[in-house]
N, C-alpha and C positions, 0 to 999 in steps of 0.2 A: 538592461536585463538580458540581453545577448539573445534578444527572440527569433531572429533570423537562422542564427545558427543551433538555437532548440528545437527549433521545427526542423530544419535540413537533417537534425539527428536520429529522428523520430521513425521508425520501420513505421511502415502503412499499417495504421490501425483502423479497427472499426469502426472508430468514427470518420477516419476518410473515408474510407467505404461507404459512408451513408452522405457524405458528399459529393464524391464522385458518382454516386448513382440520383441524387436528386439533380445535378447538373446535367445527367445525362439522359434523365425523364424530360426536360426543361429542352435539352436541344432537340430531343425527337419531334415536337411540338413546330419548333421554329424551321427543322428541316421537312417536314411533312408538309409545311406551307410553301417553303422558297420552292419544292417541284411539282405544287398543288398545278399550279396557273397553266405550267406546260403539258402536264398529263392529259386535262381534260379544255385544253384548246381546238383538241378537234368536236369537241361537245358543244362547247359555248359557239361556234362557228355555225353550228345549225341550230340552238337555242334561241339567240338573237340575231342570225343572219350575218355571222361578224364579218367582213369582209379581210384580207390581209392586213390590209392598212391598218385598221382597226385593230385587230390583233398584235401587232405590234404595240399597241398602248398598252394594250393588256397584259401581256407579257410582261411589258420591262417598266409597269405601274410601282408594283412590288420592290423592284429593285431601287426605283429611284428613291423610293421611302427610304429603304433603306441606306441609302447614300446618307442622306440627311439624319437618319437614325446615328448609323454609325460617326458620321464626321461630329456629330454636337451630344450625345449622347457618353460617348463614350467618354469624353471630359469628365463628366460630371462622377463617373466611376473612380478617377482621382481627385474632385473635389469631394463628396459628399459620398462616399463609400460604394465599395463592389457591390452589398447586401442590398443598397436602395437604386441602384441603378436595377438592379436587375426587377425588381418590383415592379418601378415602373415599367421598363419593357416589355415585361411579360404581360402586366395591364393592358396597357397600348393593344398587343396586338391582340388579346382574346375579344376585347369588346369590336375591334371594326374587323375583327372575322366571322364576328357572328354577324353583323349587320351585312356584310357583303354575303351572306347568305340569303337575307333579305332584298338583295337588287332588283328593280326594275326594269335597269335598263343595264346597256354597258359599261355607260357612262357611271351611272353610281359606283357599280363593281370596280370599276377601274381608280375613283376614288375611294374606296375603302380598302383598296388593296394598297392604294398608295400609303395611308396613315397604320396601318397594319404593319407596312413595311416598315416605317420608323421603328417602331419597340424591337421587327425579326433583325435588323440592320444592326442595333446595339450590343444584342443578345451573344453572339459567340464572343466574338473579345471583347466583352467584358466576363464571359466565363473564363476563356484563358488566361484573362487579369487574374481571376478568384484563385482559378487551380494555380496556377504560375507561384501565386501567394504563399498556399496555402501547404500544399505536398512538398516532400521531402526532396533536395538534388538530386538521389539515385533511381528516385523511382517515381519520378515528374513526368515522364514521356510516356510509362506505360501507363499509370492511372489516368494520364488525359486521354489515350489511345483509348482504354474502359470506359472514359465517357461520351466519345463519340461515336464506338460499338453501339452505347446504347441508343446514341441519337439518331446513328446514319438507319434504325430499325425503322424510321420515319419516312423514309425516302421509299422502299417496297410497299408498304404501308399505304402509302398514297395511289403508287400503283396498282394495287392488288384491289385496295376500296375502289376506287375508280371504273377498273374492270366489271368489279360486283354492281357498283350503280349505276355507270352509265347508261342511259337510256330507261332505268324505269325508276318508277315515284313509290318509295315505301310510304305511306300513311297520305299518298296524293301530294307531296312533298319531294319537287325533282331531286336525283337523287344527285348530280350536280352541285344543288345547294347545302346537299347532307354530308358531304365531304370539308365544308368549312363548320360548319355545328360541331361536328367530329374534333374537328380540330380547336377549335374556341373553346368547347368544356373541356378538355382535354389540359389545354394549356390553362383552365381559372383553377384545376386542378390543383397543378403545379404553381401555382400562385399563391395558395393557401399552404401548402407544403413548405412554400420556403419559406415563411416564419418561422422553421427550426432549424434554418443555415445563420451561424456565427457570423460576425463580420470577419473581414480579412486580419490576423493579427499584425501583420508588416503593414498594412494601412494604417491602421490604430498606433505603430508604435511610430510609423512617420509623421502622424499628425500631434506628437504629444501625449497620446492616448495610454502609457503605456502601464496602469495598470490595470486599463481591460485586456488589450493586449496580452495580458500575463495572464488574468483568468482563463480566458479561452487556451493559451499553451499549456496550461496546468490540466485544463481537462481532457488534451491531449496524451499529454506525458501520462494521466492516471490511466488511460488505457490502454499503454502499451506493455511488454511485457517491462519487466524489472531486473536489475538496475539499468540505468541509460548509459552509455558513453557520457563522459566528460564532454560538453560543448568545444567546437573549434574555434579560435579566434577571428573575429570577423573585419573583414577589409572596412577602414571609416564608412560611413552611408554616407552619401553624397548628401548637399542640401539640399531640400527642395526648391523647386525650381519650376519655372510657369511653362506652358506647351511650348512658348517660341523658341526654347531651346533646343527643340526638337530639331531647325534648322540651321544652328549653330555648329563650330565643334564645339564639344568633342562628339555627340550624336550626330553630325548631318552626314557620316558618310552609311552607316546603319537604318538611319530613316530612309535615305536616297535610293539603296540598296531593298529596303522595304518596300518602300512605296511601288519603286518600278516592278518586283516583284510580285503584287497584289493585282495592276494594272495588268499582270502580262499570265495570270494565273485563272482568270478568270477568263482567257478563251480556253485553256483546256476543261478547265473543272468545271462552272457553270455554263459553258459556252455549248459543251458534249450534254450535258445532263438537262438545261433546259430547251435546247431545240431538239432532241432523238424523236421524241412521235411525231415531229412535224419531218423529220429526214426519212420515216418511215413510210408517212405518209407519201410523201414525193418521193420515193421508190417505188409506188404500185399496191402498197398493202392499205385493206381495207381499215376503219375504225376498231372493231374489235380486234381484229389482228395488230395492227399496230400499237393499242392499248396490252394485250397480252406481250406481245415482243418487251416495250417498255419493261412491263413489271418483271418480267424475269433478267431487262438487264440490269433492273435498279436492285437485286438482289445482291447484284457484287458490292453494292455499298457497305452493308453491317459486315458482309463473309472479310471483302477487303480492310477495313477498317479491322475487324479480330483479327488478320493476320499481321498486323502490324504491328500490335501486344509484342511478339517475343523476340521482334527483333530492333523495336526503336533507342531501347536502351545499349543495344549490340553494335550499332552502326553511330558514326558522327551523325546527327541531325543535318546539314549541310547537305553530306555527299546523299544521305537516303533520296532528299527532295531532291537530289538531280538526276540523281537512279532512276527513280518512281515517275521522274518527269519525262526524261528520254522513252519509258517506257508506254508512259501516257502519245506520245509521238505516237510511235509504232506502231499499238493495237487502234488507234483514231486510224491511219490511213488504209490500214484492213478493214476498217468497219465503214467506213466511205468507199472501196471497194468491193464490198461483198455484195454480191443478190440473192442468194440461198438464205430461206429461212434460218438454217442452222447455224451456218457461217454468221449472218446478221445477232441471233442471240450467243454464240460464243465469242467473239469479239466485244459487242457489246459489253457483256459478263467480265472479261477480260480488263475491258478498260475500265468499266466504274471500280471493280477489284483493286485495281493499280492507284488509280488516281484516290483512294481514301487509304493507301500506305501512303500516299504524298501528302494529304490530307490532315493527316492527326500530325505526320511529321512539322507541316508548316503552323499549325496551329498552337503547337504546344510549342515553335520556335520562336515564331510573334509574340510570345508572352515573357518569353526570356531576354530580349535584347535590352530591355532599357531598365533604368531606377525606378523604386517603386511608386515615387513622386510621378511618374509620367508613362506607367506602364497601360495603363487605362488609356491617357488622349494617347499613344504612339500606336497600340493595336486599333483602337478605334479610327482614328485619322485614316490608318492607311487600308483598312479596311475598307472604309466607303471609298476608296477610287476603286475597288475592285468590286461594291454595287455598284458604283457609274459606270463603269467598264460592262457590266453584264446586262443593264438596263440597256446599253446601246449596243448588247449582241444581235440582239433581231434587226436592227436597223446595218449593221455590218456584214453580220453572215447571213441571215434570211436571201439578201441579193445575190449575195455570190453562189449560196445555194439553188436560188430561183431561176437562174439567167446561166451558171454552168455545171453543176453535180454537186453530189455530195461529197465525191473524189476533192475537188478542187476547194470545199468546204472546210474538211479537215486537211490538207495540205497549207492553208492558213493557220491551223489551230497547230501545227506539229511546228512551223514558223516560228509562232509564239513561243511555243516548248522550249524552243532550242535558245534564243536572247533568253529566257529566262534561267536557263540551266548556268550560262556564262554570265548572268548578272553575282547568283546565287554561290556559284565557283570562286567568283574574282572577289567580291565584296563582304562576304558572307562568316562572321566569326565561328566559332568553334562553344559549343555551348553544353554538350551533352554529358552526363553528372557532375555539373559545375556548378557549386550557389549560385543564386542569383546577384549576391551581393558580388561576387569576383566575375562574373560576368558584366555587372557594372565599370569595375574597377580597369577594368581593361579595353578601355575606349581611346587609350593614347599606343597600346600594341599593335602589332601587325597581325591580322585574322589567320593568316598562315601559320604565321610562327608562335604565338605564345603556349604555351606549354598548358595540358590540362591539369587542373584541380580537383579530384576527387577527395 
């Protein structure tokens, strides 16, 4: 029924749009928690007394769930559909954010953060599975760019609540623990909402399914305007095929290329974004100074992330995320240099702004690299090395931070940057308004050389 290439036909209608925005209520949720932890680490540190050490658990609790979320979870996005994976994840994490609301101690918190983390760990790529699926080849990069505008609104969010409650108790209720309430109904919200997300049609028509498949592309076609283009001919679908192939060829140089790239992404993006109030604090600024710094740098999040809209479809995907990446370098080793309040939040601002144009670039890239048999476990797999990676940021950069600067901090993280720009360079195919299906097809070409498909 040629559903691959009906939907790559398809101009963004209104019913993407009510896609693209429930997925991007759904990430606000998940990115409001992943910089929950670090915001009010200097809270919880005279809450329960937490010592550094301590804190390190705390921190990279979260992530380790995640690790696990994502490595096992995301499978199950190609076994048993985009629409039920994300159910459960979203389940997952509302119910043990609301109970780490209720912590006694640290030790609980630090467990409820951990199973929390499984469902936030799953949650992005297997959205970039859904979107990847679902939106049109030419206008795949900005519609996911539109759903993590809406997501990255979670990131400030956090920061600006935080500021609001730190330190006092609305209804005798630390306000500490009303920042995960906030976020637990927030996301069973979004839970109940996505009962009206379709499954994936390219899922359905890879398992057989294909004439659900076809209903869900027909309600598509009915909303947009009239008449459609003639469908294009579509490269064979590969057959489906179990995750181990993922270390085989024709994919093991694309996974390879992934994976180290997820491992090496997560010192700039999570590495900068969940240790900054603690880099604050170890520059001399008090708790509410350092929380108000924060919130105005996590403001570059959403601004960055909308600036990325009118030019991701402009630029190869590839070169943006090495652009964005050199640039993510630069503004880190000013912002480990500066002491001025101002310099400190223009930098700051600067860099979270950069790094969500690399951001939505890599996210909506991970979704494109592989078949749709294995696009779920290849985003998910390599995914979780990059929670492992940032679950053992504190344990990596907290020392280098504690024992020589925050210069010498982000001179590691700019390190990172740069293997990762030449991993991404040398290995990295060409993917930008290309179907998915011919970005498949071309796993025996050279990333350099093959010619785009529009």
């Amino acid at each position: 029924m040629q559903i691959a290439s009906r939907l790559d036909r398809l101009p963004v209608t209104r019913r993407h749009r009510y896609f693209v925005g429930m997925v991007g209520i759904a990430t606000f949720f998940d990115l409001y928690d992943l910089f929950l932890a670090a915001t009010i680490s200097t809270v919880l540190t005279k809450e329960f007394g937490v010592t550094p050490t301590t804190l390190k658990y705390v921190l990279a609790s979260a992530f380790v769930g995640a690790f696990v979320g994502a490595a096992f979870l995301g499978r199950l996005a190609d076994r048993l559909g985009r629409r039920r994976a994300f159910l459960l994840t979203l389940g997952l994490y509302s119910v043990f954010t609301l109970l780490g609301a209720f912590s006694t101690d640290v030790w609980m918190l630090v467990a409820c953060r951990f199973i929390a983390g499984i469902g936030i760990g799953a949650e992005l790529p297997v959205a970039d599975a859904y979107l990847a699926d679902l939106l049109p080849a030419r206008s795949r990069g900005r519609a996911t760019a539109w759903a993590y505008t809406i997501g990255f609104c979670g990131v400030p969010a956090a920061g600006f609540l935080a500021r609001a409650l730190a330190g006092h108790a609305p209804l005798g209720f630390d306000g500490w623990r009303w920042l995960f309430v906030i976020g637990a109904l927030g996301a069973a919200v979004v839970w109940a909402l996505r009962f009206t997300l379709p499954e994936s049609p390219r899922w359905l028509a890879a398992q057989g399914r294909t004439a659900e498949a076809d209903e869900i592309v027909r309600k598509l076609e009915a909303s947009a305007p009239q008449p459609l283009p003639e469908p294009e001919p579509e490269p064979p679908a590969p057959e489906p095929v179990r995750a181990a192939a993922l270390l085989r060829p024709p994919w093991l140089r694309r996974t390879a290329m992934l994976y180290v790239f997820q491992l090496l992404q997560s010192f700039g993006y999570y590495g900068f974004g969940s240790l900054v109030p603690i880099v604050l604090a170890a520059k001399g600024f008090s708790l509410v100074s350092s929380l108000t710094f924060s919130a105005l740098t996590f403001l570059g999040y959403p601004i960055g992330s909308a600036l990325s809209i009118p030019v991701i479809e402009r630029i190869e995907r590839k070169w943006l995320i090495v652009a964005s990446a050199a640039a993510m370098a630069g503004f880190g080793l000013a912002f480990g240099y500066a002491t001025s309040g101002a310099l400190i939040a223009v930098f700051g601002f600067c860099y979270t702004a950069v790094s969500n144009v690399f951001s939505n670039a890599f996210h909506t890239y991970q979704g494109e690299l592989f078949p749709t048999s294995l696009r779920g476990t290849a985003a998910g797999s390599a995914y979780s090395l990059s929670r492992l990676a940032t679950a053992a940021m504190p344990f990596v950069l907290l020392p280098v931070l504690q024992s020589v600067g925050a210069t010498a901090m982000f001179a590691v993280v700019a390190g990172a940057m740069v293997l990762l720009m030449a991993n991404v360079a040398v290995l990295g195919p060409k993917t930008t308004g290309v179907s998915l299906e011919t970005i498949a097809a071309r796993t025996t070409s050279s990333p350099t050389t093959s010619s785009r498909a529009r």
